[in-house]
The first five atom37 places (N, CA, C, CB, O) and aatype in JSON, in Angstrom:
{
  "aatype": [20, 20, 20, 20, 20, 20, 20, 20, 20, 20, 20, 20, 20, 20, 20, 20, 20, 20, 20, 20, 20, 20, 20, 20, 20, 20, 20, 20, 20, 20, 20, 20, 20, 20, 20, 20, 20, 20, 20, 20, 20, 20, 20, 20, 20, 20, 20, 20, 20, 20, 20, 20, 20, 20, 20, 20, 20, 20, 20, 20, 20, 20, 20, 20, 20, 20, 20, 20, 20, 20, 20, 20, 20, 20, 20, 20, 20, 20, 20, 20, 20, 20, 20, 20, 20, 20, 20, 20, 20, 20, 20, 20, 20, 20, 20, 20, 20, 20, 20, 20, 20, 20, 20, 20, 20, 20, 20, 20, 20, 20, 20, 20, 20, 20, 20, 20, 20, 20, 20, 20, 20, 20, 20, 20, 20, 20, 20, 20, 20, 20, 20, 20, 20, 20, 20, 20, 20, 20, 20, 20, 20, 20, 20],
  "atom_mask": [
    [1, 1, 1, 1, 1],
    [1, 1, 1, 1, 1],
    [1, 1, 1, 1, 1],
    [1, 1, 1, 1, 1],
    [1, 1, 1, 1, 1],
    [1, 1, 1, 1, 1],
    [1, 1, 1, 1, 1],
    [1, 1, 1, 1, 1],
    [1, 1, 1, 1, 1],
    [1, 1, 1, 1, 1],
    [1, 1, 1, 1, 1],
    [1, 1, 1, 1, 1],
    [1, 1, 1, 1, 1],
    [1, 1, 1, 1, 1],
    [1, 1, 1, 1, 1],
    [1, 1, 1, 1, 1],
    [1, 1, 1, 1, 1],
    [1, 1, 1, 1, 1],
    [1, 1, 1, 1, 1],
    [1, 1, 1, 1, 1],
    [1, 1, 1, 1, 1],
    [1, 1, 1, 1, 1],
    [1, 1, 1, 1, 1],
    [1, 1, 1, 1, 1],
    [1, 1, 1, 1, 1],
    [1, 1, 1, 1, 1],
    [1, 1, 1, 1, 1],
    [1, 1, 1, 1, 1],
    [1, 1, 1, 1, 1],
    [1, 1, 1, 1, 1],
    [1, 1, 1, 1, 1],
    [1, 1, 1, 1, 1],
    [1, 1, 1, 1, 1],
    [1, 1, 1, 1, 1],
    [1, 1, 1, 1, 1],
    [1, 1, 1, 1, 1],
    [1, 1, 1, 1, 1],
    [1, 1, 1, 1, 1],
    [1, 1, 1, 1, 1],
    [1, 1, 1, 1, 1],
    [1, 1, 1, 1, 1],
    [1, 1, 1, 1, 1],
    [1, 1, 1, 1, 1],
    [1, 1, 1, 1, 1],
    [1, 1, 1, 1, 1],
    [1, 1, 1, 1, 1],
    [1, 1, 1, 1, 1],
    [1, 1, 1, 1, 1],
    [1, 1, 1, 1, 1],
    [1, 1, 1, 1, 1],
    [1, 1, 1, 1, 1],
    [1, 1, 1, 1, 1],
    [1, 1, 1, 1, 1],
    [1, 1, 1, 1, 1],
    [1, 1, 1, 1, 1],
    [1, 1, 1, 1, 1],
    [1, 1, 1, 1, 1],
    [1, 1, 1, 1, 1],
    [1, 1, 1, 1, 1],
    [1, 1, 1, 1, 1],
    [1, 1, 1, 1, 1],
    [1, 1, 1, 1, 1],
    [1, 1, 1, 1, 1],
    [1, 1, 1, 1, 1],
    [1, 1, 1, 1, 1],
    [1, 1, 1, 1, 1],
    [1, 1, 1, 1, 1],
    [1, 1, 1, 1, 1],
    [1, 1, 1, 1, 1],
    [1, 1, 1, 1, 1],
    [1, 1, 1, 1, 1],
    [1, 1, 1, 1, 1],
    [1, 1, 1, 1, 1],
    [1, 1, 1, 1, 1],
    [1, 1, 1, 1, 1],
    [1, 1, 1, 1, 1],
    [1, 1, 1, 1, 1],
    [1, 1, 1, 1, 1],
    [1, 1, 1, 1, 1],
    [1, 1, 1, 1, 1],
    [1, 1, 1, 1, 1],
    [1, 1, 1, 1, 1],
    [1, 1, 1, 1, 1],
    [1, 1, 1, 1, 1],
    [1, 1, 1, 1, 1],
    [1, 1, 1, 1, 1],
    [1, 1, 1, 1, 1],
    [1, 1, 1, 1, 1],
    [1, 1, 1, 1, 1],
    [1, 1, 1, 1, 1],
    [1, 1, 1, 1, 1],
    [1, 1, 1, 1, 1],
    [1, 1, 1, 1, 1],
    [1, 1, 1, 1, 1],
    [1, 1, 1, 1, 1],
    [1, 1, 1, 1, 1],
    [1, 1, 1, 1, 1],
    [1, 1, 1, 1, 1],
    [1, 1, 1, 1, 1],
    [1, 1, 1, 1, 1],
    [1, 1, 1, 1, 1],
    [1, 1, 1, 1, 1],
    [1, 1, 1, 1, 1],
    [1, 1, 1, 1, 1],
    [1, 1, 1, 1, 1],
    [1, 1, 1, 1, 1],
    [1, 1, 1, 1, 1],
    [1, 1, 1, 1, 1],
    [1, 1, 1, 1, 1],
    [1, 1, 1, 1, 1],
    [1, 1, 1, 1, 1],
    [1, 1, 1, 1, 1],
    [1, 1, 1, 1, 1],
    [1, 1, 1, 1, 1],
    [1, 1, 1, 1, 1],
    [1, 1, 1, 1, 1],
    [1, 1, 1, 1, 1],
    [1, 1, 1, 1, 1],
    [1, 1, 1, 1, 1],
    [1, 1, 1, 1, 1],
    [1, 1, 1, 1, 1],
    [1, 1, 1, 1, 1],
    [1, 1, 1, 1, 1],
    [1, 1, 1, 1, 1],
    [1, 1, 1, 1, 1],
    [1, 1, 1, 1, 1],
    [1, 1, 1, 1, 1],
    [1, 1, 1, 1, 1],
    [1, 1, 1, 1, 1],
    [1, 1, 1, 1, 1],
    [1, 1, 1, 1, 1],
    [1, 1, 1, 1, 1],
    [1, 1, 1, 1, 1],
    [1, 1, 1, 1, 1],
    [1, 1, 1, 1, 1],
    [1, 1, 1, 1, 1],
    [1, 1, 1, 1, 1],
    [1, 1, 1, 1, 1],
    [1, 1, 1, 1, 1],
    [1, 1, 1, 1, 1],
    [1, 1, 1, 1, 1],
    [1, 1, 1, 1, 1],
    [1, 1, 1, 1, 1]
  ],
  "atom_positions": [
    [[43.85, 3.87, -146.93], [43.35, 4.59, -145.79], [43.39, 3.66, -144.59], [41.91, 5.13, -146.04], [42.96, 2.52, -144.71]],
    [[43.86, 4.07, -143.52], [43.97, 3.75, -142.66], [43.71, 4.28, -141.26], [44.7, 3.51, -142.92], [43.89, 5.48, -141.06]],
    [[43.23, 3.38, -140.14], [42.39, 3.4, -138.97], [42.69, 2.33, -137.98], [41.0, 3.3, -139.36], [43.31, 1.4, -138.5]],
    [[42.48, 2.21, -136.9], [42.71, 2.01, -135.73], [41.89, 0.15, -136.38], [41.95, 3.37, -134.38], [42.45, -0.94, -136.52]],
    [[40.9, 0.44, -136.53], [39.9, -1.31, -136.33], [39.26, -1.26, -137.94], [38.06, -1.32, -134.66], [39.22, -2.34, -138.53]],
    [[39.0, -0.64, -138.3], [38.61, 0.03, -139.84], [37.25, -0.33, -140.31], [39.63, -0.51, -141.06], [36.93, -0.89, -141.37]],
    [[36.49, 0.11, -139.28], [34.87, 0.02, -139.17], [34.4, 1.84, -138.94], [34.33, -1.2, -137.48], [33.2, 2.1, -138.9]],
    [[35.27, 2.84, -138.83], [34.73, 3.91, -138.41], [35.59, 5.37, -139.8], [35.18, 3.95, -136.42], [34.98, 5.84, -140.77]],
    [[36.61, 5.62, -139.51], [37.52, 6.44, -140.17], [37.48, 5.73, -141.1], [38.77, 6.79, -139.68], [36.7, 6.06, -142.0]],
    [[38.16, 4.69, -141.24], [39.37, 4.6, -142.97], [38.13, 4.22, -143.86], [41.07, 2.88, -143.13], [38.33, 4.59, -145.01]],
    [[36.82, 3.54, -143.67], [35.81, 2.69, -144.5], [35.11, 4.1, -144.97], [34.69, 1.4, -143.55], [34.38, 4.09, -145.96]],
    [[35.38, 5.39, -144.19], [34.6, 6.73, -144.73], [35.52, 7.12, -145.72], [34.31, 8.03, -143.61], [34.96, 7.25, -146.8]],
    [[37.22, 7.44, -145.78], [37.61, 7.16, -146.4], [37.98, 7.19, -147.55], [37.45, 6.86, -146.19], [38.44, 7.99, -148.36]],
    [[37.61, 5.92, -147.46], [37.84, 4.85, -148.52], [36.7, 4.98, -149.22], [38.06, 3.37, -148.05], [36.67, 4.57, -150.38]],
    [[35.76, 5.49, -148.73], [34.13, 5.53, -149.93], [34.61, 6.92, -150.21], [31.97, 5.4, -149.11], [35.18, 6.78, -151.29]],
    [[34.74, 8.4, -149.82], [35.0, 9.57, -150.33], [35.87, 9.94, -151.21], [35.16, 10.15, -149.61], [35.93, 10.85, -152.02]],
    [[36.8, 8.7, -150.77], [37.97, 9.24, -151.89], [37.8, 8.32, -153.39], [39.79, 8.91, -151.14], [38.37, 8.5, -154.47]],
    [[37.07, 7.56, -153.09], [36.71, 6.65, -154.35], [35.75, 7.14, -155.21], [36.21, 5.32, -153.99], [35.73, 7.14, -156.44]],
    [[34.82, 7.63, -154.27], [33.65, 9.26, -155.02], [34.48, 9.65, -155.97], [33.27, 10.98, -153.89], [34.42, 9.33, -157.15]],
    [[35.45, 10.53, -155.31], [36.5, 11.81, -155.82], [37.0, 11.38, -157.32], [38.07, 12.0, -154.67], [36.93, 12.06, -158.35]],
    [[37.42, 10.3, -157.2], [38.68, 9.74, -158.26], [37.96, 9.05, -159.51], [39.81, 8.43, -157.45], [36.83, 8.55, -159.57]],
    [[38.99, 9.16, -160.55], [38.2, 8.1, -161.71], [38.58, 6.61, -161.47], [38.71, 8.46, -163.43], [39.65, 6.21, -161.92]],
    [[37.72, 5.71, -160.74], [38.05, 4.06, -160.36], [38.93, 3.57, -161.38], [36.67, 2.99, -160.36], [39.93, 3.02, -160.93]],
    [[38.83, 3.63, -162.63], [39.7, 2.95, -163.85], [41.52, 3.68, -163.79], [38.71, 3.49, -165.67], [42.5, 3.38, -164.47]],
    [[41.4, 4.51, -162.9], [43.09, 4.91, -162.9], [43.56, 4.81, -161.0], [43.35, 7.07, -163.72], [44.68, 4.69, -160.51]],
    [[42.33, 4.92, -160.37], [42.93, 4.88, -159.1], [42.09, 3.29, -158.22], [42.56, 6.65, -158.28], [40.9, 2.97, -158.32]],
    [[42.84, 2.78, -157.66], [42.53, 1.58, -156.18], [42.64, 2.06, -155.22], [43.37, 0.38, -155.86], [43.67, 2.62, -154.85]],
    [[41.27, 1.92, -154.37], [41.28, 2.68, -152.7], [41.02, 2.26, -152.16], [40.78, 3.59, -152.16], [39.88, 1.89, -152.41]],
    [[41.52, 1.79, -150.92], [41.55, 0.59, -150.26], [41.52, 1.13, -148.49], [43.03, -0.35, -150.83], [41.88, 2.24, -148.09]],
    [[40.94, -0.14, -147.55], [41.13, 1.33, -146.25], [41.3, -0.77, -145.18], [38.64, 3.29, -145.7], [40.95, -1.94, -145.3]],
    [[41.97, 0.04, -144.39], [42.52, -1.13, -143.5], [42.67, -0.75, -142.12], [43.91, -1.65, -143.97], [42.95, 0.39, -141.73]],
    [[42.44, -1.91, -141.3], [42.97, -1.23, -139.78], [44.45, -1.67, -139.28], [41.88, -1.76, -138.47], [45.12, -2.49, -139.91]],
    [[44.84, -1.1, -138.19], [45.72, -1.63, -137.76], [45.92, -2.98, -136.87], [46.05, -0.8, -137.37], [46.74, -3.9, -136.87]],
    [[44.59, -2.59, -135.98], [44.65, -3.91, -135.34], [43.2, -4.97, -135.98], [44.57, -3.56, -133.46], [42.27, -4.62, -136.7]],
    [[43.48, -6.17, -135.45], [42.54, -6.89, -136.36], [41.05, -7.73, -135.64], [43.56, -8.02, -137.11], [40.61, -8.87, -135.74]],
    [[40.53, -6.24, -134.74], [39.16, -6.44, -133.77], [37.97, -6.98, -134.58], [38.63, -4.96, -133.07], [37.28, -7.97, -134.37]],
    [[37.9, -6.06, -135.55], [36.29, -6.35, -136.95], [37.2, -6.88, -137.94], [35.15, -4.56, -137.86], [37.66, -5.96, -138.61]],
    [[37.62, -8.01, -138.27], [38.34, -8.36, -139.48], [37.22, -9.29, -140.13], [39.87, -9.12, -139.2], [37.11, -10.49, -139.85]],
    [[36.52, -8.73, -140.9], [35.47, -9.7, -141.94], [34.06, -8.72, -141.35], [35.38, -12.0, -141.45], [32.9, -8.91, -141.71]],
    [[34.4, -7.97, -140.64], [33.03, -6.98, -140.22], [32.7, -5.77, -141.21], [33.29, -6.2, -138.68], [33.6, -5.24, -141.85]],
    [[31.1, -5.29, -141.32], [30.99, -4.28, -141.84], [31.87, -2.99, -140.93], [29.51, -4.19, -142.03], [32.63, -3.09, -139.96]],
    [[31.33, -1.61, -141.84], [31.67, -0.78, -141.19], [30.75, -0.21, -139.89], [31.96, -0.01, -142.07], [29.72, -0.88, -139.81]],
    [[30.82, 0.8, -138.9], [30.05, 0.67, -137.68], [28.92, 1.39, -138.69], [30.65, 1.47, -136.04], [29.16, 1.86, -139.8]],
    [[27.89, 1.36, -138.16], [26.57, 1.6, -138.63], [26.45, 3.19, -138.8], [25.47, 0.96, -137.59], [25.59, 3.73, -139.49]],
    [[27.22, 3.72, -138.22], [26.9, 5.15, -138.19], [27.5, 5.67, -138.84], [26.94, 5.79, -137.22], [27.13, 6.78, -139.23]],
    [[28.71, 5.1, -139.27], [29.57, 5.58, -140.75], [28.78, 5.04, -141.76], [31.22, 4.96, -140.99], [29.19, 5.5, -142.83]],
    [[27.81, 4.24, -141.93], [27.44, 3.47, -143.26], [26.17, 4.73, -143.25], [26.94, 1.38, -143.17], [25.83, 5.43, -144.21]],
    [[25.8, 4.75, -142.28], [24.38, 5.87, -142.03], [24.61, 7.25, -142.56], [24.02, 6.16, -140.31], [23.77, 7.8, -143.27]],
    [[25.74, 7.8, -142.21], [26.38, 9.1, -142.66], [26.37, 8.92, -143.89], [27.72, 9.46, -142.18], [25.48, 9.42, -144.59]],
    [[27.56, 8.05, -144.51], [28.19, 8.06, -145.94], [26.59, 8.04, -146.9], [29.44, 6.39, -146.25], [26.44, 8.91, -147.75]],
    [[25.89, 7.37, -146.75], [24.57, 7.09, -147.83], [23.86, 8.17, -147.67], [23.54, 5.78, -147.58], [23.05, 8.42, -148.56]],
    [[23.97, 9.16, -146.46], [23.54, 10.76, -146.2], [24.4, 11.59, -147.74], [24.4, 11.48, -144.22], [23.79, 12.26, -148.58]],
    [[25.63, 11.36, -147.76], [26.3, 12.12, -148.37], [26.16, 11.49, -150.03], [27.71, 12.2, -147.63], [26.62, 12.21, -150.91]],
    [[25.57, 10.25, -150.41], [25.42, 9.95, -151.59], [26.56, 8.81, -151.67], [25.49, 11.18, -152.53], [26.82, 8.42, -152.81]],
    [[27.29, 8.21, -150.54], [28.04, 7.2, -150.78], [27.28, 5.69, -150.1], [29.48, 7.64, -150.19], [26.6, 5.57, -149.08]],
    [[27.59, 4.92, -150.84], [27.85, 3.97, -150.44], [29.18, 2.86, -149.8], [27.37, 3.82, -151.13], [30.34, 2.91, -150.24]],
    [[28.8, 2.06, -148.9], [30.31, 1.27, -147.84], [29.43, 0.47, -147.02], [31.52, 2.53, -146.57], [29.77, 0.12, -145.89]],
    [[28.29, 0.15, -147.56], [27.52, -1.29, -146.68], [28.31, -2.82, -146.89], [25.7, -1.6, -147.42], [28.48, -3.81, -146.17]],
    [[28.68, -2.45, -148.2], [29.99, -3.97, -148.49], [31.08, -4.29, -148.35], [30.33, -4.36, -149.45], [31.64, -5.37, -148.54]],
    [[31.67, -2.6, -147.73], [33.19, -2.58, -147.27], [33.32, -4.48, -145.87], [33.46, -0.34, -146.08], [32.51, -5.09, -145.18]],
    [[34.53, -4.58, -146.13], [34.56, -5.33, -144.81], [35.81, -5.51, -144.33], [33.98, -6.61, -144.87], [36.75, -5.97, -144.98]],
    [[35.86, -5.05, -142.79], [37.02, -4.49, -142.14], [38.39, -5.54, -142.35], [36.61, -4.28, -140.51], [38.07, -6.7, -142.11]],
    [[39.79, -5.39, -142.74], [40.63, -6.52, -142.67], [41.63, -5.58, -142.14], [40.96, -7.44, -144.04], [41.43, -4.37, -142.09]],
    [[42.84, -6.24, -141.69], [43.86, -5.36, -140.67], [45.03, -5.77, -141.65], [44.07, -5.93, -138.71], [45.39, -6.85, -142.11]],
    [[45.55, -4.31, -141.8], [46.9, -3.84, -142.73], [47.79, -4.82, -142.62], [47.69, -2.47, -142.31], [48.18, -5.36, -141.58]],
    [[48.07, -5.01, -143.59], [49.81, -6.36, -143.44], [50.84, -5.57, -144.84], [49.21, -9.08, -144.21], [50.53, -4.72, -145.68]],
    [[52.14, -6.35, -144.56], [53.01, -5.7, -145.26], [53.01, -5.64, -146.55], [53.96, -6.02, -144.99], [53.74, -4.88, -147.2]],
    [[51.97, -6.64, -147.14], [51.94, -6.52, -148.87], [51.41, -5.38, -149.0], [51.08, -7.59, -149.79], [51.5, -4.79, -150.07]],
    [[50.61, -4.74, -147.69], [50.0, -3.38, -148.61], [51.33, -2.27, -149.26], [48.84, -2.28, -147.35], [51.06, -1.54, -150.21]],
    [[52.28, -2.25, -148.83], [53.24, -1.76, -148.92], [53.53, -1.64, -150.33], [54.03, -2.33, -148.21], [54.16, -0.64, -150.66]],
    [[53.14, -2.57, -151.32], [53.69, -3.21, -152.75], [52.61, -2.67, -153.19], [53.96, -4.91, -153.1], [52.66, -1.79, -154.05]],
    [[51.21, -3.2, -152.56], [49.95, -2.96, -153.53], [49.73, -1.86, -154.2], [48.84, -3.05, -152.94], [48.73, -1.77, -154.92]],
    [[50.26, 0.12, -152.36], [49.81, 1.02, -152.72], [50.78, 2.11, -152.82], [48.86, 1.16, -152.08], [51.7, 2.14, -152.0]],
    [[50.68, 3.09, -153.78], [51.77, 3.56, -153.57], [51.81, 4.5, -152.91], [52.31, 3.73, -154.39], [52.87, 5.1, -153.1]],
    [[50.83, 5.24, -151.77], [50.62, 6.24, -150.91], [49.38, 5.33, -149.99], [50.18, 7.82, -151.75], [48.36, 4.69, -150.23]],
    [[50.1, 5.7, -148.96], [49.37, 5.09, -147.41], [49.35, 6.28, -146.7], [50.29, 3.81, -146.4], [50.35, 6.91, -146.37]],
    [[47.66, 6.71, -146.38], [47.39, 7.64, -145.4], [46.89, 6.95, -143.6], [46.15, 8.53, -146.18], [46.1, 6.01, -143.62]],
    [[47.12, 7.19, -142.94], [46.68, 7.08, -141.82], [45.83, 8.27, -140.75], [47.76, 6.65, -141.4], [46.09, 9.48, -140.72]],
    [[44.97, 7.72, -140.07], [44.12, 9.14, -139.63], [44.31, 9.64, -138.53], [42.76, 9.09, -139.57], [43.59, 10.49, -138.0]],
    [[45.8, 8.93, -137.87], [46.43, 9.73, -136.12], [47.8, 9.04, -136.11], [45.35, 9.16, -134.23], [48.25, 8.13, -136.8]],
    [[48.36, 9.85, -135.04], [49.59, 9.5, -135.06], [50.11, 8.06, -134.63], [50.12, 10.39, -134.37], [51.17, 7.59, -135.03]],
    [[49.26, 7.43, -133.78], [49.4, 6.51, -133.32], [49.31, 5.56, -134.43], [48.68, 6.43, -132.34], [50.33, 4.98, -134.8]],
    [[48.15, 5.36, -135.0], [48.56, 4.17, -136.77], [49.6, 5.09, -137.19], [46.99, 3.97, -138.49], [50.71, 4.72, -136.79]],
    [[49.61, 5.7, -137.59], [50.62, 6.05, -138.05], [52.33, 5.08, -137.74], [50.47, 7.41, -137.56], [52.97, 4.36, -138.5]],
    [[52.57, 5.45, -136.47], [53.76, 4.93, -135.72], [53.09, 3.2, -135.78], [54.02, 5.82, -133.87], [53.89, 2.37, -136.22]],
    [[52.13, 2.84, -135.49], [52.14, 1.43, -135.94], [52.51, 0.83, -137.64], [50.71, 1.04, -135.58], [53.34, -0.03, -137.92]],
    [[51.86, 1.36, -138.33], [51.42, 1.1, -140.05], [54.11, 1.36, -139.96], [49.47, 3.48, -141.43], [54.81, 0.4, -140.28]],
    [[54.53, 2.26, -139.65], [55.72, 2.77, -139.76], [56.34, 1.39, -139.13], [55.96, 4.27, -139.02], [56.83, 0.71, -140.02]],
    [[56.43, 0.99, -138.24], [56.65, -0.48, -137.52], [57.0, -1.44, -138.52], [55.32, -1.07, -136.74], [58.13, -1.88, -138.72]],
    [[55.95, -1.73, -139.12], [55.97, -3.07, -140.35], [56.47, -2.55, -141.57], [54.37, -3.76, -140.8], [56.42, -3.31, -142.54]],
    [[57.1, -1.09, -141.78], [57.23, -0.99, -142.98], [59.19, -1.42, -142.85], [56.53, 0.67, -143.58], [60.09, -1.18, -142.04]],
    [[59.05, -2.12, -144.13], [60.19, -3.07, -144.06], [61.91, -2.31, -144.92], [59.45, -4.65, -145.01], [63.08, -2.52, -144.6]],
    [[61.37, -1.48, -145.98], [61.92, -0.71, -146.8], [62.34, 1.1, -146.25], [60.9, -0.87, -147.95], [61.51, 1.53, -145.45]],
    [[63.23, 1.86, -146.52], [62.95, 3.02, -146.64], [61.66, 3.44, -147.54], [64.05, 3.49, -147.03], [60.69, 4.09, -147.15]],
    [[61.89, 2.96, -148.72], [60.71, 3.22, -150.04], [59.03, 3.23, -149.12], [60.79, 1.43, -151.54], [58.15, 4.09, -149.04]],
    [[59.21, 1.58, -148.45], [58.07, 1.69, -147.57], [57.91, 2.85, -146.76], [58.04, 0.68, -146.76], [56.83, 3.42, -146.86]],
    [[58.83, 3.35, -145.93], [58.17, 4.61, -145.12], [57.85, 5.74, -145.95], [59.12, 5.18, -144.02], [56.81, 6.36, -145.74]],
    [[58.41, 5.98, -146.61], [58.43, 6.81, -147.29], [56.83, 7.14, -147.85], [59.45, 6.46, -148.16], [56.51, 8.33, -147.83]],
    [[55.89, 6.23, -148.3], [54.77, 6.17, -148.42], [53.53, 6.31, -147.55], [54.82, 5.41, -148.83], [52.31, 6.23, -147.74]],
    [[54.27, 6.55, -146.6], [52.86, 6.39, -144.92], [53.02, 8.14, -144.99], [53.67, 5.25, -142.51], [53.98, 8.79, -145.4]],
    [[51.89, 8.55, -144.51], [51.58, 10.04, -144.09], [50.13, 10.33, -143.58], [51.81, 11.0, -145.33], [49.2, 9.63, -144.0]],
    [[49.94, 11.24, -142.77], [48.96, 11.49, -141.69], [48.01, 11.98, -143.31], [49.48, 12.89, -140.05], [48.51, 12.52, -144.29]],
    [[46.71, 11.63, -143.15], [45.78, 12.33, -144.33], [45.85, 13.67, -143.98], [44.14, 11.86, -144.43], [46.0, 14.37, -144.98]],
    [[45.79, 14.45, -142.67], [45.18, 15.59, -142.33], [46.98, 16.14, -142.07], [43.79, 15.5, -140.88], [47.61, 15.78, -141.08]],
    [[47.31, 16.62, -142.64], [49.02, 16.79, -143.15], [49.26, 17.25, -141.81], [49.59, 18.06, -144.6], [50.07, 16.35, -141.57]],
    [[49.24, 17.84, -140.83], [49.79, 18.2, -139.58], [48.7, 17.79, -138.55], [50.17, 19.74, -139.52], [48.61, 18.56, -137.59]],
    [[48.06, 16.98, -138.56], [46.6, 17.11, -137.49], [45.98, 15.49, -137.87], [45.13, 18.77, -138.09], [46.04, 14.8, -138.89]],
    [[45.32, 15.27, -136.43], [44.66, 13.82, -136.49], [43.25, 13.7, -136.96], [44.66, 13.19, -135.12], [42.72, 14.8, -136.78]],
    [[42.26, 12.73, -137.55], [41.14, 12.42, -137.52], [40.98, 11.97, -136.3], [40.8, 11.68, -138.43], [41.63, 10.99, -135.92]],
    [[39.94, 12.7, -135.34], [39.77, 11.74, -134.05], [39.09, 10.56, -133.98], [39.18, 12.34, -133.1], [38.37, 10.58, -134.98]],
    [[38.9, 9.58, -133.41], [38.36, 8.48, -133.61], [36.67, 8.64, -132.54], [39.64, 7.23, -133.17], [36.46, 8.85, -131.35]],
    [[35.78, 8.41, -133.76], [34.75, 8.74, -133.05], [33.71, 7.85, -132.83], [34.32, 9.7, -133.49], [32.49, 8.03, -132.89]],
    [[34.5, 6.68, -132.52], [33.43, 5.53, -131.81], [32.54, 5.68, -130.84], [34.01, 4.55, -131.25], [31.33, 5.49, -130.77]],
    [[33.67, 6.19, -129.83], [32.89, 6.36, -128.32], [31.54, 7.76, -127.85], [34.36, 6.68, -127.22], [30.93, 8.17, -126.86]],
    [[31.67, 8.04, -129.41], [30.97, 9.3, -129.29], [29.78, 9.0, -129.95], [31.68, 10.53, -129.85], [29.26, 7.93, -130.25]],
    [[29.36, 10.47, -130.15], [27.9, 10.48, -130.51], [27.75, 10.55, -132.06], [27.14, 11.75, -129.82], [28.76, 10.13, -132.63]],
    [[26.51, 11.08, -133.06], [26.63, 11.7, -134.3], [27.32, 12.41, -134.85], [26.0, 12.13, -134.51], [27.74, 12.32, -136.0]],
    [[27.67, 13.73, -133.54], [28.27, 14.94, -134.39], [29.57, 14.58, -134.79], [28.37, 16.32, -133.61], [30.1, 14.85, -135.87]],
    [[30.22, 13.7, -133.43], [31.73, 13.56, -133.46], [31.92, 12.57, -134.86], [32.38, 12.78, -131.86], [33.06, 12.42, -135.3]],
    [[30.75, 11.91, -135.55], [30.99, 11.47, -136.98], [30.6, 11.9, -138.1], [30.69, 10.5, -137.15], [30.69, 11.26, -139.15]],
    [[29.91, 13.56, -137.93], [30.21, 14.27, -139.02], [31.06, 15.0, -139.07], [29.48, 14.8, -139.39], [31.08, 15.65, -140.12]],
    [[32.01, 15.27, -138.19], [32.9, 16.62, -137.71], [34.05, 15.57, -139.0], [33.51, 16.97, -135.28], [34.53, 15.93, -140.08]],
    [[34.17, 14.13, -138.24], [34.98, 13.07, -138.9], [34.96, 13.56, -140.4], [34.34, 11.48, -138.68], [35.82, 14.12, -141.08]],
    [[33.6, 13.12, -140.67], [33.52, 13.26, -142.38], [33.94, 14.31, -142.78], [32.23, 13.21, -143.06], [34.76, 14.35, -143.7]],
    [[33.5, 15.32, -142.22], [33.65, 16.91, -143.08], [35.71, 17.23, -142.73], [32.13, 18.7, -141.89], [36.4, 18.02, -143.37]],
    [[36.13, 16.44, -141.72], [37.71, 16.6, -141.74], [38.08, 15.79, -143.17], [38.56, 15.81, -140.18], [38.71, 16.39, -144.05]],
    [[37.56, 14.1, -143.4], [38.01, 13.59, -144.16], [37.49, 14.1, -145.73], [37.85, 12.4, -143.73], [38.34, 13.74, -146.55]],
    [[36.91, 14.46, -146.06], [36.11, 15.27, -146.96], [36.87, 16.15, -147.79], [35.18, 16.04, -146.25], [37.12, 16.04, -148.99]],
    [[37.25, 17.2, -146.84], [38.25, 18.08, -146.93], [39.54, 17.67, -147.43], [38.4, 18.58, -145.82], [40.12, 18.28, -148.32]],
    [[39.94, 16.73, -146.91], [41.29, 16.19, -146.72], [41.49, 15.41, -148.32], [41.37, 15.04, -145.2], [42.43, 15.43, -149.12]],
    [[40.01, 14.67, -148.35], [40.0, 14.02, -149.85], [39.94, 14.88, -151.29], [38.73, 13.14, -149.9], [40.14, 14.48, -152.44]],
    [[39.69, 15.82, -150.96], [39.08, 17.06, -151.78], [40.46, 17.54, -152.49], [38.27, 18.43, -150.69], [40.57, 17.67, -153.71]],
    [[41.57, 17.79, -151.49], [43.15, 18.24, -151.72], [43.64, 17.31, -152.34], [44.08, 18.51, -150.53], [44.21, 17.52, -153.4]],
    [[43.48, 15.58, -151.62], [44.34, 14.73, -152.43], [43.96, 14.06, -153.37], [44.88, 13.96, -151.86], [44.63, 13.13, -153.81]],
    [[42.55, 14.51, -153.97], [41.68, 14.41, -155.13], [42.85, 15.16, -156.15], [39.98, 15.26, -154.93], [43.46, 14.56, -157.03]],
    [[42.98, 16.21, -155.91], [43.01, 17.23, -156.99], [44.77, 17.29, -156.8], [41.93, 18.89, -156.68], [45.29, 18.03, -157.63]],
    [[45.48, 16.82, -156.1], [47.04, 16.87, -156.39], [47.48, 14.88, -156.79], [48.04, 17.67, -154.51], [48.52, 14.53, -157.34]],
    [[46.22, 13.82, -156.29], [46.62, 12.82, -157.26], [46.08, 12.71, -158.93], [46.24, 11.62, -156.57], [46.32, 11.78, -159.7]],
    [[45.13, 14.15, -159.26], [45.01, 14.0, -160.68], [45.64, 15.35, -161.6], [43.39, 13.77, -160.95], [45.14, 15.84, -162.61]],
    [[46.74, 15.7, -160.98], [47.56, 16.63, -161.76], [48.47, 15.9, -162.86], [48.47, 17.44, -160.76], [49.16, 14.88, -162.8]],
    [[48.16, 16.94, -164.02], [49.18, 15.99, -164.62], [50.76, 16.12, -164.28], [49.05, 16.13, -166.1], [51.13, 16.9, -163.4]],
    [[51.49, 15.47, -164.87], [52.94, 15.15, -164.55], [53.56, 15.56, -165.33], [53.37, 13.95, -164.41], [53.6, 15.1, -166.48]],
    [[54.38, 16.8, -164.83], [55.13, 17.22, -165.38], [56.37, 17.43, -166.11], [55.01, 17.43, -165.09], [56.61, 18.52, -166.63]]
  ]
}
């Protein structure tokens, strides 16, 4: 999961979709693009929300995407177009692009620093949603 500084979007995330999944078959990991909070928690109001919803991300700590993630994961979401077109930059492979995609399949997570509460539950309940779909199409079986 991926985010702009990765103290707000990707650290929500990265706790919802780790909810979702069985930990012993899936790694979820959330990164920023640029590297403002690198060794920082997440912003307080995502840690405030998520423990609303029964998650925990007080221990997450922000580090900025580099190209091994490329190897580590084998699907990279990003939450606007703009990471997006950055995270696409460093990817070194076709195989690599091939793995980057917007979480919200046609539509952005807005980034809701500059805002108030709501604009970081509107966040959650987009990413929520979004985790909910790729919950249930990364545990299909294979056909």
């Amino acid at each position: 999961m991926v985010c702009l500084g990765n103290i707000c979007r990707s650290p929500l995330a990265e706790g919802i979709l780790k909810k979702k999944l069985p930990q012993d078959r899936f790694k979820v990991d959330s990164a920023g693009t640029a590297g403002y909070h690198i060794g920082h928690s997440p912003d307080q109001r995502s840690i405030e929300l998520a423990a609303h919803n029964g998650i925990d991300i007080r221990h997450q700590k922000a580090r900025k995407f580099n190209p091994d993630d490329f190897d580590r994961f084998d699907k990279i979401f990003v939450m606007d177009r703009s990471n997006l077109a950055n995270v696409r930059k460093i990817a070194i492979t076709s195989d690599h692009q091939k793995k980057v995609a917007l979480l919200l399949e046609n539509d952005e997570v807005p980034n809701p620093y500059y805002g108030n509460e709501d604009g970081f539950k509107k966040v959650f309940e987009l990413i929520d949603e979004a985790c909910d779909q790729l919950s249930d199409e990364l545990q299909k079986p294979l056909s």
